[in-house]
VEXMI-659334 format. One line per 4 residues: number of its first residue (from 1); their letters; for each residue x, y, z of N, C-alpha, C, O. Coordinates in steps of 0.02 Angstrom, whole numbers, plus 32768, in hexadecimal, padded with zeros to 4 digits. Each point is the difference from the previous one (the first is absolute). Example, Ala and Ser with C-alpha at 12.3 -4.5 7.8 and 13.67 -1.06 7.14 Angstrom:
<nodes>
1) AS) 8294,7EE4,8186,7FD3,803B,8000,802D,803C,8000,8034,7FFF,8021  7FBA,8036,7FBB,802A,803B,8003,7FD9,8037,8025,8019,8037,8008 $
</nodes>
This chain:
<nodes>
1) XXXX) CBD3,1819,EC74,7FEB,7FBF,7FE9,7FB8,8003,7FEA,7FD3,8012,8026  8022,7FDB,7F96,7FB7,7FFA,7FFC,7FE8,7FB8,7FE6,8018,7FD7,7FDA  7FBF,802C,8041,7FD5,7F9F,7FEF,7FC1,8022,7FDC,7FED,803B,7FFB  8001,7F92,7FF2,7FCF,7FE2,7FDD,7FDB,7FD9,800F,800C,7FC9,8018 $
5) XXXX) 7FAA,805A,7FD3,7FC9,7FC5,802F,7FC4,7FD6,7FD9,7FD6,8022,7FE1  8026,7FB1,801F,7FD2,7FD9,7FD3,7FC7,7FA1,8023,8009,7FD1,8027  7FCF,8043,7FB3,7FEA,7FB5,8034,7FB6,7FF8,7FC2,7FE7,8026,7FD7  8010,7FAC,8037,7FCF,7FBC,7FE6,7FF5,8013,7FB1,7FD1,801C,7FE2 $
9) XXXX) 806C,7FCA,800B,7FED,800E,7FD1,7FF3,7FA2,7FCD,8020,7FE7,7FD2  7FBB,800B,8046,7FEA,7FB0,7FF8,800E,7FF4,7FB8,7FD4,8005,7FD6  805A,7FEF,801F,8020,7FDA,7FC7,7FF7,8031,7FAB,7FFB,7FE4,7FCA  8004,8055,8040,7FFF,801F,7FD5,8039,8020,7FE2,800D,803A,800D $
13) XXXX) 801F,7F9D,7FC2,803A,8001,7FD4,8013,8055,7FF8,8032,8021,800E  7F7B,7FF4,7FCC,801D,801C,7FD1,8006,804A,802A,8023,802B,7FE4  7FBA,7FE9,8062,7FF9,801E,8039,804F,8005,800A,8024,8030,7FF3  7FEF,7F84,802D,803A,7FED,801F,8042,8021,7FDC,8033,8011,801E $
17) XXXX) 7FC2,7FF5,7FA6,8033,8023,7FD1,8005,803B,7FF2,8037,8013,7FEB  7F8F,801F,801D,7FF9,8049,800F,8025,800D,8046,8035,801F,8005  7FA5,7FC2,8035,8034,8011,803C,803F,7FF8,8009,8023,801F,8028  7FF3,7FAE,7FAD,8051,7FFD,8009,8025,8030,7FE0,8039,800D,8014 $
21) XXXX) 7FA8,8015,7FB3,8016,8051,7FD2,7FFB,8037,8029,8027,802F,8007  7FA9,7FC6,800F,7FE6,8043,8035,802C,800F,8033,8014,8038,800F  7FFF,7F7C,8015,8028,8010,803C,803F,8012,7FEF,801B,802B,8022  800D,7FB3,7F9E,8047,800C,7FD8,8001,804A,7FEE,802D,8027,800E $
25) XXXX) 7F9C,7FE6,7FD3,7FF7,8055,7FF2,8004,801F,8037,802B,802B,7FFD  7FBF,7FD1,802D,8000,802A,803A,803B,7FE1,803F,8000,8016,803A  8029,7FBB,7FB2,8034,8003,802E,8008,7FF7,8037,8026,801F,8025  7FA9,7FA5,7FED,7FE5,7FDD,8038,803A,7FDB,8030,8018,7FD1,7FE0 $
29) XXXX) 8006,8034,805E,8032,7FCB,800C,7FEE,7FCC,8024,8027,7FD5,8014  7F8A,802E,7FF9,7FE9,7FC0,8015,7FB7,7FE9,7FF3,7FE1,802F,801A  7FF8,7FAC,7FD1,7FBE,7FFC,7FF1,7FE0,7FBF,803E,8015,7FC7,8001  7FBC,8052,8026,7FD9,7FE2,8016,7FB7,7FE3,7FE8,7FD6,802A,7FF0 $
33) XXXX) 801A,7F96,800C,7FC2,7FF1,7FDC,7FCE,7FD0,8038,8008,7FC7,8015  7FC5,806D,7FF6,7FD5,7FFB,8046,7FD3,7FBE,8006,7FD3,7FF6,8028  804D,7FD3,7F95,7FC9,7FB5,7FF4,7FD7,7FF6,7FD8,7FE3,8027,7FDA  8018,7FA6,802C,7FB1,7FE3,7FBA,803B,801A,7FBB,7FF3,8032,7FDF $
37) XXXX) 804F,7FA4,8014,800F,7FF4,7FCE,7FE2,7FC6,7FC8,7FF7,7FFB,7FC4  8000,7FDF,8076,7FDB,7FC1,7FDD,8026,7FC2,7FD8,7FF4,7FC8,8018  8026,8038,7FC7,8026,7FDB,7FCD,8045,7FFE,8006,8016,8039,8007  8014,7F9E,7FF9,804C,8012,8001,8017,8010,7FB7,803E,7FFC,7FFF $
41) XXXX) 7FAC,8011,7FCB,8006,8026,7FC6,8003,8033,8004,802D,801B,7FE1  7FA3,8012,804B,7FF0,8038,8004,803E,801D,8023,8015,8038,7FEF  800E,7F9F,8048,8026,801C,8032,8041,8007,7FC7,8020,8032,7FF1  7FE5,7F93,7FFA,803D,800E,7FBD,800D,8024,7FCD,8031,8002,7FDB $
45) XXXX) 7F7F,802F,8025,7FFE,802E,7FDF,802A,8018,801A,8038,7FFA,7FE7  7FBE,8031,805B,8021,802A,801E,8059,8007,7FF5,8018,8037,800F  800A,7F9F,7FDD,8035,8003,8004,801A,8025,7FB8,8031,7FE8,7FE5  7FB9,803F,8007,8011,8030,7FBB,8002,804F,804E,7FFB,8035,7FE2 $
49) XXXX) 8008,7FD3,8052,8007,8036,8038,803D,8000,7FFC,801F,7FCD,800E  8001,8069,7FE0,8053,801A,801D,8009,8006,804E,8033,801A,8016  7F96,7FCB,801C,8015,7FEF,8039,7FE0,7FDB,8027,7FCB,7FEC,7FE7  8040,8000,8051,7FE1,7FC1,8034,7FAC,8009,800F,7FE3,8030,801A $
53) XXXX) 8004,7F9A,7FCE,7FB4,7FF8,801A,8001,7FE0,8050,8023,7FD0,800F  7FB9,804C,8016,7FF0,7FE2,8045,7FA8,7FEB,7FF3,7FD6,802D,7FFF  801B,7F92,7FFA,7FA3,7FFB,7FF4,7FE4,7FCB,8060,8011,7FD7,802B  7FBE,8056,7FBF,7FED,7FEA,803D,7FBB,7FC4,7FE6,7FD9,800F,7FD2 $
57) XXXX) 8024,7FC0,804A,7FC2,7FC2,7FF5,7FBB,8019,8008,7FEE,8010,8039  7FE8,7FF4,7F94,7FC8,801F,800A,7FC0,7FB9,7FFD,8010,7FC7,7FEE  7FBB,8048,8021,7FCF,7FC5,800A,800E,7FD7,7FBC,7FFF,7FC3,8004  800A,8056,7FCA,7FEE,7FDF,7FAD,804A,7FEE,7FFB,800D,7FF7,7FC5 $
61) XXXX) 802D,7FFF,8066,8041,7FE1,7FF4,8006,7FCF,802E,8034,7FE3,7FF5  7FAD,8005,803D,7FFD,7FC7,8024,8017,7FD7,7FE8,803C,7FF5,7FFE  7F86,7FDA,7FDE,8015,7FC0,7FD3,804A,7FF7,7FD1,801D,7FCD,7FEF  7FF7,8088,8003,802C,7FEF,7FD2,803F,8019,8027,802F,8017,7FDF $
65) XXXX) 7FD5,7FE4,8068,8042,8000,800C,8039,7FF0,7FFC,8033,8023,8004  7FC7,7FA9,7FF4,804B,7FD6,7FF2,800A,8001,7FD7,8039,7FE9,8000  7FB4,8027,7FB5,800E,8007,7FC2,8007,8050,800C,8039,800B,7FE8  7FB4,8026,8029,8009,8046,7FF7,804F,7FF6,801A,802B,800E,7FD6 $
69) XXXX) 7FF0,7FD6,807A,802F,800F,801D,803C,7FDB,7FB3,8029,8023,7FE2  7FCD,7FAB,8015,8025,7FF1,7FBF,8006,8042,7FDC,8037,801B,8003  7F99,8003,7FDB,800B,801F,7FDE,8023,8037,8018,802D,8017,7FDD  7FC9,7FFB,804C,8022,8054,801F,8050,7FEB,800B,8029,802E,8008 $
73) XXXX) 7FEA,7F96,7FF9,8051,7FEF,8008,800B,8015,7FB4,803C,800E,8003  7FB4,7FFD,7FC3,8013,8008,7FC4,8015,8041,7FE9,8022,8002,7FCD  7FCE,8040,8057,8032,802D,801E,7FEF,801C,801C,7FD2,7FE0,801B  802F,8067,8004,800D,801D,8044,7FC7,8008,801A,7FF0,803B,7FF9 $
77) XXXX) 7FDB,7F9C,802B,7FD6,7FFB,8029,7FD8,7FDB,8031,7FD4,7FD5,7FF6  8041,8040,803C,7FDB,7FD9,8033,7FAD,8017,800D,7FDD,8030,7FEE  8016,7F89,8041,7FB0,8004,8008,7FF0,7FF9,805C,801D,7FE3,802D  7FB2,8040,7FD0,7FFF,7FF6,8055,7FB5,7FE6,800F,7FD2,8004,7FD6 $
81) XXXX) 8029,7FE5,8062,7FAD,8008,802B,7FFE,804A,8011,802D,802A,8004  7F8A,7FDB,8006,7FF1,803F,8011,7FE4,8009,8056,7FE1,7FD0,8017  802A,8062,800D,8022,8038,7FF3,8056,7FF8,8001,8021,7FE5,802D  8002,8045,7F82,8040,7FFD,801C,8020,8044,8005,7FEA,8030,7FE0 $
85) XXXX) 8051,7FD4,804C,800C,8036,801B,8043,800E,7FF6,8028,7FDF,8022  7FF7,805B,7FA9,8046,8020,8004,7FF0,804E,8005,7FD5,802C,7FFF  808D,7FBA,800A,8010,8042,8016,8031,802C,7FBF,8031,7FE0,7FEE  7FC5,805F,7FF2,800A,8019,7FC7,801F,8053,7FF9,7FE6,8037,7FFC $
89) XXXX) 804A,7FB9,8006,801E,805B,800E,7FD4,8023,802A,7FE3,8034,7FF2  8018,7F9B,8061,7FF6,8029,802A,7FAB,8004,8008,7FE4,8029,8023  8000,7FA9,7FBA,7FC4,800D,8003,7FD7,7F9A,800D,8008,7FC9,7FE5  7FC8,8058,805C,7FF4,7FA6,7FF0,7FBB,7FE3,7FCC,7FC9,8018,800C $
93) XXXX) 803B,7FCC,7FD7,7FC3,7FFA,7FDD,7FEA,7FAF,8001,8029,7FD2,7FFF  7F98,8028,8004,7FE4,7FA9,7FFC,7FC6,8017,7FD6,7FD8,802F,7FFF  803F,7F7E,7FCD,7FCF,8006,7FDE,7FD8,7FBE,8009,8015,7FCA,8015  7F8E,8050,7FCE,7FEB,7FC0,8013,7FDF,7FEF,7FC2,8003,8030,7FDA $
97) XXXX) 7FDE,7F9E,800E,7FBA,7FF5,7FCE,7FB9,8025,801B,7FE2,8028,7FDB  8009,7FC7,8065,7FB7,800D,802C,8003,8035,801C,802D,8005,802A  7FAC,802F,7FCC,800E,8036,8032,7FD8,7FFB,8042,8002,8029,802E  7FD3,7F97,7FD0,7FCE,7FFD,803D,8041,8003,8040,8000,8011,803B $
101) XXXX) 8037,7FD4,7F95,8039,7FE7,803B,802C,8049,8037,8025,8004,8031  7FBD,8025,7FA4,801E,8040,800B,7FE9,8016,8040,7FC3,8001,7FFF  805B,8015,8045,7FE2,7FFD,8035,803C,8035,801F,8038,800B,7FEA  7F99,8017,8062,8027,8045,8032,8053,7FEF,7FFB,8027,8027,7FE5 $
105) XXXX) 7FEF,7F98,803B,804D,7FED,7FED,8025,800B,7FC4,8039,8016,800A  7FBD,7FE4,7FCE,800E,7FFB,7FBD,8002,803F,7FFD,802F,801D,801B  7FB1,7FF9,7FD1,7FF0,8065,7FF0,8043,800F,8036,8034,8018,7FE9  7FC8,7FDD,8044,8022,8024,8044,805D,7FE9,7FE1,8024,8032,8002 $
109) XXXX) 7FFA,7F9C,7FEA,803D,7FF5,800B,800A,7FF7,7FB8,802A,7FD7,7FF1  7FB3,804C,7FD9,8007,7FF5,7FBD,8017,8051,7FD3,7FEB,8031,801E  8038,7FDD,7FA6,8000,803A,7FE7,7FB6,8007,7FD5,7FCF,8025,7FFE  804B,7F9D,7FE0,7FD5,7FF5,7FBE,7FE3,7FAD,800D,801B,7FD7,8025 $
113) XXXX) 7FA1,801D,7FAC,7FE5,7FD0,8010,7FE2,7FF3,7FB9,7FE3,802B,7FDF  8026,7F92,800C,7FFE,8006,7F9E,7FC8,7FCC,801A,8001,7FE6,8038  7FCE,800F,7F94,7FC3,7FB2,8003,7FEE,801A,7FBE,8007,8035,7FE2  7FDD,7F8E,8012,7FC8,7FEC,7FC8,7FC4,7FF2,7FFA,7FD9,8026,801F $
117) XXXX) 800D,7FA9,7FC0,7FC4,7FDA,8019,7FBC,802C,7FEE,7FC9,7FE4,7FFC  803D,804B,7FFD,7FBE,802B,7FF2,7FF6,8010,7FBA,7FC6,8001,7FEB  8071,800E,7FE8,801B,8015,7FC7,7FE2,8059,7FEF,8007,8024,7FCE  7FD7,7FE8,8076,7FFB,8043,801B,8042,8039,8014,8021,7FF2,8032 $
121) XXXX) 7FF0,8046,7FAB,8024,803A,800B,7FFE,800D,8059,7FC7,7FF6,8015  8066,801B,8020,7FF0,8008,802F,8054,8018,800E,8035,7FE3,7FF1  7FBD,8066,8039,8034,8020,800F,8000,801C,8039,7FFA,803C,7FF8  800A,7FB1,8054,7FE0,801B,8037,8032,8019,8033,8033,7FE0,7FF1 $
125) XXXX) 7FD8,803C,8034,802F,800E,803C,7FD0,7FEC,803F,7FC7,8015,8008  805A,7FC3,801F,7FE0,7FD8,8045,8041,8007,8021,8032,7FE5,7FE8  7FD3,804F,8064,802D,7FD6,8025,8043,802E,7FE6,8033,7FFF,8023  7FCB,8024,7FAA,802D,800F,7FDF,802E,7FDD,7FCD,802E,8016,7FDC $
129) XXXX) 7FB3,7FA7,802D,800B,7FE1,7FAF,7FD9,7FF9,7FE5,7FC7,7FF3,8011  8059,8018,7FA8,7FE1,7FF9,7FBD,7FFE,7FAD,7FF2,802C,7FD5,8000  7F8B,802A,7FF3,7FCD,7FB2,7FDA,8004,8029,7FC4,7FF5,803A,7FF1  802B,7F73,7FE2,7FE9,8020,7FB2,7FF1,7FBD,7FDD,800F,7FC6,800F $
133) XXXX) 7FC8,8057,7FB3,7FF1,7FBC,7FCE,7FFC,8028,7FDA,7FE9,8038,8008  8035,7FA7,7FB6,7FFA,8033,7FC6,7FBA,8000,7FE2,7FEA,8031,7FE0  7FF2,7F96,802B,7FCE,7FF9,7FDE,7FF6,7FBB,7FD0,801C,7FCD,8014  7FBD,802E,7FAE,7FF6,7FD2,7FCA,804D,8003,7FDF,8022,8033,7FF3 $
137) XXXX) 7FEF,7F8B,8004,8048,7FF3,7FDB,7FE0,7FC0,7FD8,8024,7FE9,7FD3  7FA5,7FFD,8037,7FFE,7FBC,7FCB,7FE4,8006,7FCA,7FF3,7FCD,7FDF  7FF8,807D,8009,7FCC,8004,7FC5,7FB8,7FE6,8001,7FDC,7FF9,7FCF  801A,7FFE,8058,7FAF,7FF1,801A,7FDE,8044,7FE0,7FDB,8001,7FD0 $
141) XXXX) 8038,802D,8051,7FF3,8045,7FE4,801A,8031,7FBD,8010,803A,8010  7FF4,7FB7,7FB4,801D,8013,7FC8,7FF5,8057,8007,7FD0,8027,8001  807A,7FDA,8003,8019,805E,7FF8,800A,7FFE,8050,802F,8024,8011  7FB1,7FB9,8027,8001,8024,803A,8045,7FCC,8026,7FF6,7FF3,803B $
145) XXXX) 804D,7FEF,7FA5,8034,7FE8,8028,8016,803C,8011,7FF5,8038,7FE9  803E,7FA8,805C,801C,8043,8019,8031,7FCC,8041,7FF4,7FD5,802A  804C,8056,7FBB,8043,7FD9,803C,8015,8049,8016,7FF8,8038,7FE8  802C,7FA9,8059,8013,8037,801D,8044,800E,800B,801E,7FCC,7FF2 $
149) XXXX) 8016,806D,8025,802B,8021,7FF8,7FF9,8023,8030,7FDD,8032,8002  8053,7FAD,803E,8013,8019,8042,8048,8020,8004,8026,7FD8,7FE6  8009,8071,8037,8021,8005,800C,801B,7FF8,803E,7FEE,8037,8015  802B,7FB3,8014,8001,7FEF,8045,8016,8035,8019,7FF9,7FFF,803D $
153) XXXX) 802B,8043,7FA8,8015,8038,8027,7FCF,8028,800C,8008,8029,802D  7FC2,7FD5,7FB3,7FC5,802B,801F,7FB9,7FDC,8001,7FD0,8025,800B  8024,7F9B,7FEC,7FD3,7FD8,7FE4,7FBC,8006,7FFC,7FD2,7FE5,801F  8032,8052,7FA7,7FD8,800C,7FD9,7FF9,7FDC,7FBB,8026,7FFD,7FD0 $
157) XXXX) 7F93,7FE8,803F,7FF1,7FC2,7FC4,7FFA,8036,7FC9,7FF2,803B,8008  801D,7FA2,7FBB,7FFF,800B,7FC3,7FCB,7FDE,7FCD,7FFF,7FC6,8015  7FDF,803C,7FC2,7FC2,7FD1,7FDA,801E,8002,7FB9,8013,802D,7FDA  7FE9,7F93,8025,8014,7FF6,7F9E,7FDE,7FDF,7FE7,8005,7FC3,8008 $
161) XX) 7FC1,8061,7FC9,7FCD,7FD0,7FF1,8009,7FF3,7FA7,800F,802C,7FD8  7FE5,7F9B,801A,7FF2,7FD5,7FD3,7FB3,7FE2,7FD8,8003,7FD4,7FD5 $
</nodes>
């Protein structure tokens, strides 16, 4: 099983439409998006994905919750509070927006651990799970986007930069 990892990418269309190629190209069967979508346009971008978005509420999606949760009924994606926590061919993973939130528990009963919020690259082993953020996804940084590409049988992150 491999997912796909992406987060804040604050209302940037034309971003939002590279990652959905990227993940289709590469054959993603699930995409996680670590918050700070911002807009429920943006989230409706998302639905050009040949598979299920799971987005987690990041500080800059607050206000627009109830319009995002509208939008994610329009096809295959749900939205959670953060921290949320599944379980994935055997592997448990929670993802959050904040990594301040990231703490000894967490590390300890987790495989993998996805956040955002920094728009900082970060790939660490704690505990024996892997913390990851792919990095900049909103174009803040021109040339430097970058989503990520997890296989869960050996989960070793992958970088696809944009």
């Amino acid at each position: 099983m491999i997912i796909g990892v992406t987060g804040d990418t604050h209302n940037n269309l034309n971003n939002i439409k590279v990652i959905c190629s990227i993940f289709n190209e590469n054959r993603v069967d699930k995409v996680f998006h670590t918050g700070d979508i911002s807009l429920p346009k943006s989230l409706i971008a998302f639905k050009d994905l040949n598979c299920p978005l799971s987005a987690i509420l990041g500080n800059n999606d607050i206000l627009e919750r109830y319009d995002l949760e509208i939008a994610a009924k329009e096809f295959e994606c749900n939205i959670f509070e953060e921290p949320y926590s599944e379980r994935i061919f055997n592997k448990k993973i929670c993802v959050l927006h904040h990594p301040e939130l990231i703490d000894k528990k967490m590390t300890q009963e987790n495989d993998l651990i996805l956040h955002g919020h920094t728009h900082r690259f970060r790939s660490e082993k704690v505990d024996n799970c892997l913390i990851f953020n792919p990095g900049e996804c909103a174009g803040f940084m021109k040339g430097k986007n970058q989503v990520g590409v997890i296989d869960l049988l050996d989960l070793k992150p992958r970088i696809i930069s944009f």
